[in-house]
N, C-alpha and C positions, 0 to 999 in steps of 0.2 A: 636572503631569499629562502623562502620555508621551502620543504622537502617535495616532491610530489609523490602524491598517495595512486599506490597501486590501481588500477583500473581492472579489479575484476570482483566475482561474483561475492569473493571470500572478504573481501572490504565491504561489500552491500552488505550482508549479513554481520559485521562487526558492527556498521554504524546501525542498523536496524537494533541491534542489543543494545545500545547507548538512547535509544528513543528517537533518531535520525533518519529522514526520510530520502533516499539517496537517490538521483538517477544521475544518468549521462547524458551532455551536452555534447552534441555533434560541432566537433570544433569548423568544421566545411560549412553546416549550412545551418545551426543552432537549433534542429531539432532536438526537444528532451528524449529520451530512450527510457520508457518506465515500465519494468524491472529493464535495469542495465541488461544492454546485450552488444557482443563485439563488431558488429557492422550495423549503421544505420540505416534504416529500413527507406528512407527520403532520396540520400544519395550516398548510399553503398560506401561510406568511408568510416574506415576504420580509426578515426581519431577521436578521443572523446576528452572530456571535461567532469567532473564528477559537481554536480552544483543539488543545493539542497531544496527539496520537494516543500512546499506548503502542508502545513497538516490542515488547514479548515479549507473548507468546500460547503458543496451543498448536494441533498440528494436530487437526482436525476430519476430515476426510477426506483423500483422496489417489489417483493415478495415476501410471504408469508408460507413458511415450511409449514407443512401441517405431518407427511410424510417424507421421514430423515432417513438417510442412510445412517449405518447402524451404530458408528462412532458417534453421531450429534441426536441419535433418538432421546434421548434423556432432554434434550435441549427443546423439543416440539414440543409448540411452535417457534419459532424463533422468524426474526426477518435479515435478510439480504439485498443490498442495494448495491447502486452504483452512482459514486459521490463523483461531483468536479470538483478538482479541486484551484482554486484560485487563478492557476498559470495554463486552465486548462486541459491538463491531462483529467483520465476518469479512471477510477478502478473500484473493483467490488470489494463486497466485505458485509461481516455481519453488522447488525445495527442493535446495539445493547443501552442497558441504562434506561429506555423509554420504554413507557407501554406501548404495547401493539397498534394501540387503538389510538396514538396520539401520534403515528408517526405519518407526516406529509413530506408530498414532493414541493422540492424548492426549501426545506426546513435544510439550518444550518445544522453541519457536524463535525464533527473534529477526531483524526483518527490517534488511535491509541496505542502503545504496545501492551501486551503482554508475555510474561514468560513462558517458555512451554516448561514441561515437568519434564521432558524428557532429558537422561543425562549421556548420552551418545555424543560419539566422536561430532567431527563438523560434515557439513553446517547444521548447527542445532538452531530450531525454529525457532521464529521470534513471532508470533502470533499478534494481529493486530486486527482491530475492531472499531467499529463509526461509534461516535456515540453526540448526546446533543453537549456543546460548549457550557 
């Protein structure tokens, strides 16, 4: 019988560095929890399941930054959407690798990681981004 893996934030962030998209399966009523959190928001139990997230999806919506707060001004313009992803859940994120002009709704995407530069105690970021497959 394999071991069972911790249920909290500091294991999301381990598997997010490995390239793993992680949430929580409500063992009571099998809603996913995405980003993990310790009670389910469906029916309030506190028991979960760590089961692994789809990276491809498709976008649902979308924006175009033209004015950045001051960490991503460099980046203007850039775009931000909100992808489903296969099992249904949706989360946001930037949308790179395309030009601006070729990005539609309903176009497939596939999320990415990247590293952060930051070399600080934990949790150190694990930055991730849409982009087309």
């Amino acid at each position: 019988m394999s071991e069972q893996v911790p249920f909290t934030i500091e294991q999301f962030y381990k598997w997010a560095r490995q390239g793993k998209v992680m949430g929580g399966k409500c063992k009571k009523c099998g809603k996913i929890q995405f980003p993990p959190r310790p009670l389910c928001d469906n029916c309030l139990s506190q028991e979960f399941e760590w089961t692994e997230i789809p990276t491809k999806g498709k976008l649902l919506t979308y924006t175009i930054i033209h004015v950045a707060p001051t960490q991503f001004q460099s980046m203007a313009p850039y775009a931000v959407g909100i992808v489903q992803f296969e099992n249904g859940l949706k989360l946001p994120g930037m949308i790179k690798d395309v030009a601006l002009e070729q990005i539609k709704i309903g176009m497939p995407l596939t999320m990415v990681f990247e590293a952060c530069s930051t070399t600080g105690q934990w949790p150190q970021c694990q930055r991730y981004h849409f982009k087309p497959p």
